[in-house]
Residue, then its C-alpha position, 0 to 999 in steps of 0.5 A: x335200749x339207748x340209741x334206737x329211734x322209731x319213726x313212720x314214714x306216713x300214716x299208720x299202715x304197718x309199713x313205712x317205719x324205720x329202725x334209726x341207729x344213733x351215733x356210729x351203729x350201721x353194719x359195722x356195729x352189727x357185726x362187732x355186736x356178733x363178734x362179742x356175741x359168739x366170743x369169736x376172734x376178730x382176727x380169725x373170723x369164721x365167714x361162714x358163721x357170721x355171714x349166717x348170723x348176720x343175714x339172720x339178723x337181715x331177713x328178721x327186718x325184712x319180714x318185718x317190712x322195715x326200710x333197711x338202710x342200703x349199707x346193710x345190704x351192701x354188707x350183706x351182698x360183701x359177705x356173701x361174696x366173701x364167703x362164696x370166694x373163700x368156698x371156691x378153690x382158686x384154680x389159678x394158684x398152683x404153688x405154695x409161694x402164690x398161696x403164702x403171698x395170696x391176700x386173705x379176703x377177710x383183711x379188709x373187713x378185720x381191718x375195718x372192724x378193728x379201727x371200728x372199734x377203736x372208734x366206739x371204744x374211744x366214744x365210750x369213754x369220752x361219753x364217761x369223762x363227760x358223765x363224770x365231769x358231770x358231777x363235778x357241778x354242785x348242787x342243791x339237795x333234793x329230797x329223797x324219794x321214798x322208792x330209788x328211780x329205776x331206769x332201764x339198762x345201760x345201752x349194750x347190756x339190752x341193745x335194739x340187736x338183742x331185740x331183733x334176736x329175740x323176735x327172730x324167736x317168735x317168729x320160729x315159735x309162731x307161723x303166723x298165718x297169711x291172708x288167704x286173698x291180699x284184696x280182702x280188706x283187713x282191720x288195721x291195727x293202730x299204732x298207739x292203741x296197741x302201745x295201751x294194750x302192750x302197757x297194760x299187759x305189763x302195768x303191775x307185773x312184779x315178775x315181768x312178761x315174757x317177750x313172747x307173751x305179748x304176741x298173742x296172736x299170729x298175723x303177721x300185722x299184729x307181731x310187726x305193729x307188737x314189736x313196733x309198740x314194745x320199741x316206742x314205749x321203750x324210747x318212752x321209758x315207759x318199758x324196759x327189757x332185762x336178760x340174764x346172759x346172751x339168748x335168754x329170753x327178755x323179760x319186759x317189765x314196766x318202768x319202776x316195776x323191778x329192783x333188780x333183785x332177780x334178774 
C-alpha cells in the first residue's frame, strides 16, 4: 500500500492518529485517483459526482476521528462551493455572447489536476529508471530460496484510497452501536494487541480473509482500532490486501501466504 504511514499523537486512546501520505498525495492525488476510478474525462468533470465521492471519502475519515490535513478540507469547502455555483442560474447573464465568454469554474481545478498529473506521471517513471539502473550493479549470487519472496502489490493497484473505500462498506454493512452514557468507563482496546489478534486471524489462511471478517464487532472503537491495526501491520509487510477490479471487496492474506494464482 506504499506511501501511507500511520502515527499516534499520544498515548494509545483511539484518537490522535494520522493517516500521512508520502510524496505528492494530498487532495489532488484523491481526486485524480477518483478520476481513473469512475473512467471520467478529466476535461469534462461531472462536479456533482466527484464532489459526492469525494466527500465520501471525507466523512469516512471523519468517522473514524482522523486528523484530516486542512487542505482536504479546503478542497472539500472548493468543491462544494463549485457545485453550488454551477446549480445556481447566474441571473446576471442574459445573452448568449456573456454565457460563451463565461469562465467555466471547473478550469482552474482541471488545470490543476492536469499539471498534476504530469508531475505524479514524471515521478513514476524517474522512480523506474531509478529501479533499472538499479540492476545494472553486479553482484554476488545468492542462494535461491526453496519458495519465490511475495511481496505486496505495487502501490496504485491496493492504495491507502481503496482502503478507506473498503471501510466505507463496513460501516454501512455494520451500525455499530454507541455508548448509551459517554461517562460510562469503557475497556480500551490496545493498539498492539489487536495487531495480534488481526495476525492471528490471518496467519495460515491459504484463501485469505474477507476484510469485512475482521471486524467482528460493532463499536465504533473496536472498527477504528481494526483498521488502524490492518494499516500498520501493512507498513510492517506483515499483511497485504489483493482485489480483482475497483469495488470488489479486499481480501487480506498474510505475507508469503499466497502465489497469486487466484487473485
Amino acid at each position: 500500500m506504499g506511501g501511507c504511514e500511520l502515527f499516534s499523537e499520544g498515548g494509545d486512546s483511539v484518537q490522535g492518529y494520522s493517516v500521512k501520505l508520502d510524496g505528492f498525495e494530498g487532495p489532488l492525488d484523491l481526486l485524480l485517483h477518483l478520476i481513473n476510478q469512475y473512467e471520467i474525462d478529466i476535461y469534462d468533470i461531472p462536479v456533482a459526482v466527484i464532489t459526492e465521492q469525494y466527500m465520501h471519502y471525507i466523512h469516512t475519515m471523519q468517522q473514524l476521528e482522523l486528523n484530516i490535513a486542512s487542505e482536504y478540507l479546503v478542497m472539500a469547502a472548493t468543491l462544494l462551493a463549485m457545485k453550488s455555483q454551477l446549480l445556481l442560474p447566474n441571473q446576471a447573464v442574459l445573452d448568449e455572447e456573456a454565457v460563451m465568454e463565461e469562465e467555466d469554474p471547473r478550469d482552474e481545478l482541471m488545470h490543476r489536476l492536469i499539471e498534476y498529473r504530469k508531475f505524479k506521471e514524471a515521478a513514476e517513471e524517474l522512480k523506474a529508471k531509478e529501479l533499472a539502473a538499479d540492476k545494472l550493479y553486479t553482484r554476488s549470487p545468492a542462494p535461491l530460496p526453496d519458495k519465490p519472496e511475495l511481496k505486496p502489490l505495487e502501490p496504485g493497484e491496493v492504495t491507502v484510497y481503496d482502503m478507506v473505500a473498503a471501510l466505507q462498506r463496513v460501516f454501512r454493512r455494520r451500525e455499530w452501536s454507541q455508548p448509551l452514557d459517554t461517562k460510562i468507563q469503557r475497556a480500551e482496546i490496545v493498539l498492539e494487541d489487536r495487531m495480534g489478534e488481526v495476525l492471528q486471524t490471518v496467519r495460515n489462511r491459504q484463501n485469505g480473509v474477507d476484510f469485512f471478517d475482521l471486524f467482528p464487532e460493532r463499536t465504533k472503537q473496536h472498527i477504528v482500532v481494526t483498521f488502524m491495526a490492518i494499516l500498520e501491520l501493512m507498513k510492517k509487510q506483515q499483511i497485504f490486501c489483493r482485489q480483482k477490479q475497483h469495488f470488489d471487496e479486499l481480501i487480506v492474506f498474510e505475507m508469503g501466504m499466497h502465489d497469486g494464482s487466484t487473485i
